[in-house]
C-alpha positions as CSV (number, residue, x, y, z in Angstrom):
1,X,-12.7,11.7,33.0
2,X,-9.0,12.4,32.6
3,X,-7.8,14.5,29.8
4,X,-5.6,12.1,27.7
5,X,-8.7,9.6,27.5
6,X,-11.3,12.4,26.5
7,X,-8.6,13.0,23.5
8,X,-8.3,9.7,22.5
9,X,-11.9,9.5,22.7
10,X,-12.3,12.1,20.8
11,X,-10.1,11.2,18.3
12,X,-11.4,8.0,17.2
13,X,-14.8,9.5,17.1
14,X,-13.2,12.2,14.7
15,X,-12.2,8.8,12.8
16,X,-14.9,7.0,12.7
17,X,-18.0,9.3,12.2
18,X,-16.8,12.3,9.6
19,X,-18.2,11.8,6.1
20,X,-14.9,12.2,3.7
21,X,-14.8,13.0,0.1
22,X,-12.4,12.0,-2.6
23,X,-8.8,13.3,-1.7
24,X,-9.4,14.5,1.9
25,X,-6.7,14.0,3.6
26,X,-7.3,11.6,7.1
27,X,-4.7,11.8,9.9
28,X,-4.2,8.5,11.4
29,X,-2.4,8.5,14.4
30,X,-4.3,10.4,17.9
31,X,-2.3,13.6,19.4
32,X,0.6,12.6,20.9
33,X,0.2,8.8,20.6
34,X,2.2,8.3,17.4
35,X,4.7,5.3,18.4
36,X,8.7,5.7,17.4
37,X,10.5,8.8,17.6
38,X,13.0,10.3,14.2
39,X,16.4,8.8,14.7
40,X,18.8,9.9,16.8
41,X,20.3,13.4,15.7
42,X,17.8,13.4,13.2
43,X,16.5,16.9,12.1
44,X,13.0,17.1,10.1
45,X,12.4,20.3,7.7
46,X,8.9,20.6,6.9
47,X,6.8,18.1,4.2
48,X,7.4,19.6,0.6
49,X,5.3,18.2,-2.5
50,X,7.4,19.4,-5.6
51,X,5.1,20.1,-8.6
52,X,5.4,16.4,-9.7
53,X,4.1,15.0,-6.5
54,X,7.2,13.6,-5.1
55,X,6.2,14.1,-1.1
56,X,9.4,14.5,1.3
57,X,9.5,14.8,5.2
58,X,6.3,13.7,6.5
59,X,5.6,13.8,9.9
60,X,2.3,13.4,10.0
61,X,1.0,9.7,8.5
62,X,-2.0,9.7,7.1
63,X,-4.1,8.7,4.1
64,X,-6.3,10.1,1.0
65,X,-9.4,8.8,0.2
66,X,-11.2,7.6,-3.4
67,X,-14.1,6.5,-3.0
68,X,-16.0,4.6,-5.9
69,X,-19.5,6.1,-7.1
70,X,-20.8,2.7,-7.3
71,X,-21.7,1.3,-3.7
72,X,-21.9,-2.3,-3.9
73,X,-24.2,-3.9,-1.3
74,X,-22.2,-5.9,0.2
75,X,-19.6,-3.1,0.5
76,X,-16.6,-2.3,-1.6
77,X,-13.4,-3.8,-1.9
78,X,-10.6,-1.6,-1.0
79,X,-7.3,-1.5,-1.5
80,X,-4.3,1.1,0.6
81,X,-1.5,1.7,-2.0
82,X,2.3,2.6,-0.6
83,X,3.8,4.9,-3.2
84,X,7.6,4.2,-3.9
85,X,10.3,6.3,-3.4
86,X,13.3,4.2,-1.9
87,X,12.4,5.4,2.0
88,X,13.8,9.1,0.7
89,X,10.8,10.3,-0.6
90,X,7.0,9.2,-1.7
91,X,6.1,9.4,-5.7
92,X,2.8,10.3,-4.6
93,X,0.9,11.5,-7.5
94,X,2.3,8.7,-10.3
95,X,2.2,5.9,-7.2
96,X,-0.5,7.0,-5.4
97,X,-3.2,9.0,-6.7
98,X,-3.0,7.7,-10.3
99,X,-3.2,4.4,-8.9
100,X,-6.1,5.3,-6.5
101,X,-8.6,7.1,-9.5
102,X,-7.9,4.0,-11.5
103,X,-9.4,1.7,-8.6
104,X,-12.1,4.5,-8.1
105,X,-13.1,3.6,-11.6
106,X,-13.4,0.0,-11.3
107,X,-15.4,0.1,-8.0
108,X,-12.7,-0.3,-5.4
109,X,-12.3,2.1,-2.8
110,X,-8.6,3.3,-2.4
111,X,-6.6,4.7,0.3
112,X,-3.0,6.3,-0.7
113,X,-0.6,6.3,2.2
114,X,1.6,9.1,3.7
115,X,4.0,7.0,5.4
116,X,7.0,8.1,7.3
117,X,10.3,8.0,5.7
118,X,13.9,7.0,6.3
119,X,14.0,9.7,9.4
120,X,12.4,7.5,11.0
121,X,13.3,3.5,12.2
122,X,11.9,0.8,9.7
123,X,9.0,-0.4,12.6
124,X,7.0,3.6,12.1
125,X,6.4,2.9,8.4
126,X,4.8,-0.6,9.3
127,X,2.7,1.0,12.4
128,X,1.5,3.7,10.2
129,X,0.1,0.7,7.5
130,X,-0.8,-1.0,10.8
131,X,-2.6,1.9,11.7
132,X,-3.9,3.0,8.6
133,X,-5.9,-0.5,7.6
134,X,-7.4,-0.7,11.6
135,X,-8.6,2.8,11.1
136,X,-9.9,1.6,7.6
137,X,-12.1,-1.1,8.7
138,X,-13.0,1.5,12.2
139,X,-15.0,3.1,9.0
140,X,-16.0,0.7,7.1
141,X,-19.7,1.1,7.4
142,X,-19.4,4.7,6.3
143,X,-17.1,4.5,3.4
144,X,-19.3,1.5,2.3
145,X,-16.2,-1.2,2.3
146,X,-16.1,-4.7,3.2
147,X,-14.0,-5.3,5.9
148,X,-12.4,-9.1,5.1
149,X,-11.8,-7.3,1.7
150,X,-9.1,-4.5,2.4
151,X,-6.1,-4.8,0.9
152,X,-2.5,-3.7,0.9
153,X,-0.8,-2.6,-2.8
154,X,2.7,-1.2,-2.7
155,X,5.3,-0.1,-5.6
156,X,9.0,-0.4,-5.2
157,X,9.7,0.4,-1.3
158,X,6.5,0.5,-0.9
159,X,5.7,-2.8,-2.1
160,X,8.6,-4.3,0.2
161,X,6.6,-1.9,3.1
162,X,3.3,-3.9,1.7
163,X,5.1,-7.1,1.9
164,X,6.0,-6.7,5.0
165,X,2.2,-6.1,6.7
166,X,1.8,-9.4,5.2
167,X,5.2,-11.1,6.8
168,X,3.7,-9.3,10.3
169,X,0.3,-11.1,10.0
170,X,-1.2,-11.2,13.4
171,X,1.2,-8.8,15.0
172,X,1.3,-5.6,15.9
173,X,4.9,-3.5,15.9
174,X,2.8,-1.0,18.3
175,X,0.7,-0.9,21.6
176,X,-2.8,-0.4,21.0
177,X,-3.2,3.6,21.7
178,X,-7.3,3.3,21.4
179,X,-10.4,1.4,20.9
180,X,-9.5,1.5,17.1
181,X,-6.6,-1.1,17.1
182,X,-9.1,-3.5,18.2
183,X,-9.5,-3.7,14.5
184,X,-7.4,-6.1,12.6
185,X,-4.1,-4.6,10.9
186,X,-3.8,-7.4,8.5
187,X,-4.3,-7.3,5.1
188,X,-6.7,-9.4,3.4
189,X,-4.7,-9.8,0.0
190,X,-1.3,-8.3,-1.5
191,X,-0.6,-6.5,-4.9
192,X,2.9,-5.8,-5.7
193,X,4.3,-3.5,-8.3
194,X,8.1,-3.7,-9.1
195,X,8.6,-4.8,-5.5
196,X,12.1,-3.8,-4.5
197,X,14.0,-5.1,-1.0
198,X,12.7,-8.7,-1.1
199,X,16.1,-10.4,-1.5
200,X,19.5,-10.2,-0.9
201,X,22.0,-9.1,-4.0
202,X,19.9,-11.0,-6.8
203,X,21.0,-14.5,-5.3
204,X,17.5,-16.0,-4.5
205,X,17.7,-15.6,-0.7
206,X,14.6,-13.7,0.5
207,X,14.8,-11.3,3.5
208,X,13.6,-12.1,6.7
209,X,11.7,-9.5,7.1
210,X,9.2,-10.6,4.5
211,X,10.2,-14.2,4.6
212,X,7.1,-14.8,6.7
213,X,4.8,-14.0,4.0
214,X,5.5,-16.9,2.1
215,X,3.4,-18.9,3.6
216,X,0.5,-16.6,3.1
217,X,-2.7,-19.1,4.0
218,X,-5.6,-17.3,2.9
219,X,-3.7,-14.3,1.9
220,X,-4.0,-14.2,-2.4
221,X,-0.8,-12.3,-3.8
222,X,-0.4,-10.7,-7.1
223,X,3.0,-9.4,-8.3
224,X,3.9,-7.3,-11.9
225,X,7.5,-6.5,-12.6
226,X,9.4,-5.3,-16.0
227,X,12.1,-7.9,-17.2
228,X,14.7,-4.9,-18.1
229,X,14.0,-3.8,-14.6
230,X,17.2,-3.8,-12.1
231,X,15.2,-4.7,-9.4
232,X,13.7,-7.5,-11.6
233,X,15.0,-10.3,-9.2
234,X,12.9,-9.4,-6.0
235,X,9.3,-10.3,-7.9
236,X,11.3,-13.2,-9.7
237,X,12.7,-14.5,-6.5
238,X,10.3,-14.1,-4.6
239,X,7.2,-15.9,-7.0
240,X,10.2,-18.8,-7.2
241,X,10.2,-19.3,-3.4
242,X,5.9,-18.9,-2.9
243,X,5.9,-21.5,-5.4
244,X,8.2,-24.1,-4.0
245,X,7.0,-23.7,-0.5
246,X,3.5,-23.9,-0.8
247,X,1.6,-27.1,-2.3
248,X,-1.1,-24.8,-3.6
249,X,0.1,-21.6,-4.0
250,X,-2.1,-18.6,-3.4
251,X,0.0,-15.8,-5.9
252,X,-0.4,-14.5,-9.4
253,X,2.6,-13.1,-11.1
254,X,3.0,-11.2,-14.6
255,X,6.4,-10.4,-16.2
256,X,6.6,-8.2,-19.0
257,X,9.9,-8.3,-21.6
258,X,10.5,-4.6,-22.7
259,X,9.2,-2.7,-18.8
260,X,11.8,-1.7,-16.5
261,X,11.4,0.3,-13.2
262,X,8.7,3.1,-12.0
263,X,5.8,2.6,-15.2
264,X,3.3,3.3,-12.6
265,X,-0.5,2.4,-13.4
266,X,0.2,3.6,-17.0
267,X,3.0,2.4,-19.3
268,X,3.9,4.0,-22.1
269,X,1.4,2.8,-24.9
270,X,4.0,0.4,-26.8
271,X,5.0,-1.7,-23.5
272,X,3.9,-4.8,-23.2
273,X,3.1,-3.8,-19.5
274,X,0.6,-1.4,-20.8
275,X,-2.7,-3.4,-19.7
276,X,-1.1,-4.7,-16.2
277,X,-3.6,-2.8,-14.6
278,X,-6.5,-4.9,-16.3
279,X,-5.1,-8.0,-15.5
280,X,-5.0,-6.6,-12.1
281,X,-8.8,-5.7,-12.1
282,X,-9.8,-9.3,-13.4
283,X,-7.6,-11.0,-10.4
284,X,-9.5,-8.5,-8.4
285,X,-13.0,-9.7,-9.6
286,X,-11.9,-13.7,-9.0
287,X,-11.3,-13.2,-5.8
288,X,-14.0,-11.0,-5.0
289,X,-16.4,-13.9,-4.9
290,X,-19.1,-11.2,-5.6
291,X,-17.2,-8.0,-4.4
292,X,-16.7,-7.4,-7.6
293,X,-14.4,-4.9,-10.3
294,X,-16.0,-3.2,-13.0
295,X,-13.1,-4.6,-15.6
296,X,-15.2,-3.2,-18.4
297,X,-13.5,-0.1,-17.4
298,X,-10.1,-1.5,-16.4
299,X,-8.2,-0.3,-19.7
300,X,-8.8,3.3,-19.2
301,X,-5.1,5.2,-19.0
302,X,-3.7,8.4,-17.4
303,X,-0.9,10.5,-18.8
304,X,2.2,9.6,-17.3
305,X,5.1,12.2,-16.7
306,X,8.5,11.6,-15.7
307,X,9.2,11.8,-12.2
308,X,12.4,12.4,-9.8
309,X,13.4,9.7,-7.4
310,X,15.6,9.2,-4.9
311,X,19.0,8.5,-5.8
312,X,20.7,5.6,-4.4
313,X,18.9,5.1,-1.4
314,X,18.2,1.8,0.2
315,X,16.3,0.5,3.2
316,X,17.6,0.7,6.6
């Protein structure tokens, strides 16, 4: 057996059979099979995590994992959440692992993405979310999760990288590298947080790179934005256009007056946006249809902290 195929082997066995706790962190991509190079000229330093877990540099995609206490028999929905951080940098622990405990509560399994950044061209952020949900549903029968039910949630940039998984429905941006990407990459349903990158300058044109997922099919969307937010338009916008092209529209949208940009899972306690997060657990329970969220439990908060971000950074 050649050497390259024993790894690979290997590798997806690695994958698919290790019993993984709460925060372990999973590698997703086999030993030198990782598609798309860093740009041109590009030089990497290694992956920091400042003490407010803003992530920077990573070079290795991957994912943590939160998995509920509850098992449900039918297995758990679950959900892999792309933290902001305008392609410069992930807001891992307020857009991430915040997010991910609060789904762990409610009986959703959660997976928070370490995606490659703006070193890298726009296609290896969408192959590592590619990636990430195939090697999701490669496990599904040993993190308990129902594979029809996995989900892609994203905040800011990384609800336009969310958006885009479901503009590529059906298509790969990557060659298979193993048995594992005979799993589908497609997300069953969308949640989007303060989307940013969806449209062009505020004027109601939507992207082509996510244009695609306005026609969703089966694919439910659910979208939460602050009105005071700059980036206000792309949710906006974007509902708008689902709306008018679609004869029965398949998305859920929530705007909230005094919210603006980056509130995270927990608003502060006088925002109207403060229980966003339990109309996000009941939308979760309706379309369920038995896979279900505990929403007695969907009001519980976190602290939140202020966090750095990346200044003035756009997408590619």
């Amino acid at each position: 057996m050649k050497q390259s195929l024993v790894k690979t082997i290997f590798a997806a066995l690695a994958l698919s059979t290790s019993v993984l706790s709460a925060e372990e962190f999973v590698p997703i991509w086999p030993e030198g099979k990782m598609p798309f190079s860093p740009k041109k000229d590009v030089v990497i330093g290694p992956e920091t995590v400042s003490e407010k877990g803003i992530v920077k540099n990573v070079t290795v995609p991957g994912f943590e994992v939160f998995l509920p206490e509850k098992k449900s028999s039918r297995g758990n929905m679950a959900i892999i959440i792309c933290p902001g951080g305008a392609y410069g940098c992930l807001d891992y622990e307020k857009e991430g692992r915040r997010t991910a405990r609060y789904l762990q509560k409610i009986g959703v399994a959660a997976f928070v993405m370490k995606y490659r950044l703006r070193q890298y061209p726009a296609k290896a952020r969408l192959a590592d979310l590619q990636r990430a949900m195939a090697v999701i549903r490669a496990n599904a029968k040993k993190w308990n999760i129902a594979p029809d039910y996995v989900g892609v949630m994203g905040y800011s940039a990384g609800g336009h990288l969310a958006m885009r998984s479901v503009a590529k429905f059906g298509e790969r941006v990557y060659e298979n590298v193993d048995e594992i990407d005979n799993q589908s990459a497609d997300p069953s349903f969308g949640v989007f947080v303060y989307a940013a990158y969806l449209t062009k300058d505020g004027k109601g044109a939507i992207n082509e790179d996510v244009k695609p997922a306005l026609k969703p099919g089966k694919r439910k969307l659910f979208m939460v934005s602050g009105l005071t937010d700059l980036y206000r338009h792309n949710t906006v916008d974007f509902f708008t256009a689902h709306v008018k092209a679609n004869k029965w529209p398949s998305i859920e949208a929530h705007f909230f007056p005094d919210a603006g940009h980056g509130f995270g899972v927990t608003p502060r306690a006088k925002s109207d946006a403060v229980k966003w997060e339990r109309l996000l657990a009941t939308w979760l329970r309706r379309i369920g249809r038995g896979i279900k969220a505990d929403i007695s439990t969907a009001d519980d908060t976190y602290d939140l902290t202020p966090v750095e971000i990346a200044d003035g950074e756009k997408e590619d």
